[in-house]
N, C-alpha and C positions, 0 to 999 in steps of 0.2 A: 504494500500500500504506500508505503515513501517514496518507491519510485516512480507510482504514478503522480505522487504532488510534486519531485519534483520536474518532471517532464511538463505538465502543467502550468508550473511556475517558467522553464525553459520554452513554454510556447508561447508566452503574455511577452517573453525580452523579447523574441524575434522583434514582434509586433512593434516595440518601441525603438529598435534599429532603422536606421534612414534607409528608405527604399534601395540608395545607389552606395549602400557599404555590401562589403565581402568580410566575412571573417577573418582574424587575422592568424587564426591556424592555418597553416597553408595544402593540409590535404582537405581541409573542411570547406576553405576558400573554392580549389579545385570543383568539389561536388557542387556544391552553389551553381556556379559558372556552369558544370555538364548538364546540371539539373533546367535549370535557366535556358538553356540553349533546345534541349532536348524536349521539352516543355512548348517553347515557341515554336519549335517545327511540326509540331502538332497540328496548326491551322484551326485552331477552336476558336481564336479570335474573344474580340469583347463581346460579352454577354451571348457566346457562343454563338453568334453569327458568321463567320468566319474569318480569316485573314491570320497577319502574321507575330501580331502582336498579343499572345494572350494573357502573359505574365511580365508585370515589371520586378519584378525581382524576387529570387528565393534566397531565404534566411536560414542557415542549419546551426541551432546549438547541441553541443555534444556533453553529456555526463557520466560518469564511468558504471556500470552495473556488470552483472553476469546475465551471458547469453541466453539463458535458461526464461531470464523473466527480463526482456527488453523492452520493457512500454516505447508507445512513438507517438506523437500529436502531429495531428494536421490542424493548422489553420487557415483556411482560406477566405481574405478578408477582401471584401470591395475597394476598390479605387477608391471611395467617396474618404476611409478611414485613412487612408495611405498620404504622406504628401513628400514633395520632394522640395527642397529650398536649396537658395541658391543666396549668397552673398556678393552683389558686384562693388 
């Protein structure tokens, strides 16, 4: 049961990550990017209409456990929650 709060709790950070970060683990960074890319060649597009854009970005945080009892959380959040800023 702990390791499902804290996967729980590892899926509320993603959410407050800037759309346009990568992890700075660099095999975790990797998946992101494969996921991300993998994802957009889908063609599911916004609001599953089609096209090439479906995903602005995937977030992965990692916790250590035994493979035996791996919890995993998805969230998948609207655009509307998501924002990207920019400082000129």
């Amino acid at each position: 049961m702990e390791h499902l709060k804290n996967v729980q709790y590892l899926q509320k950070k993603t959410l407050a990550r800037p759309a346009d970060s990568n992890s700075e683990i660099p095999y975790v960074k990797e998946l992101e990017e494969e996921l991300l890319t993998k994802i957009n060649k889908l063609g599911i597009g916004p609001g599953g209409l089609g096209g090439t854009q479906t995903a602005l970005s995937v977030n992965v945080e990692t916790y250590p456990t035994h493979i035996a009892g791996l919890p995993v959380a998805i969230n998948i959040c609207c655009h509307v929650n998501r924002h990207i800023s920019r400082t000129l």
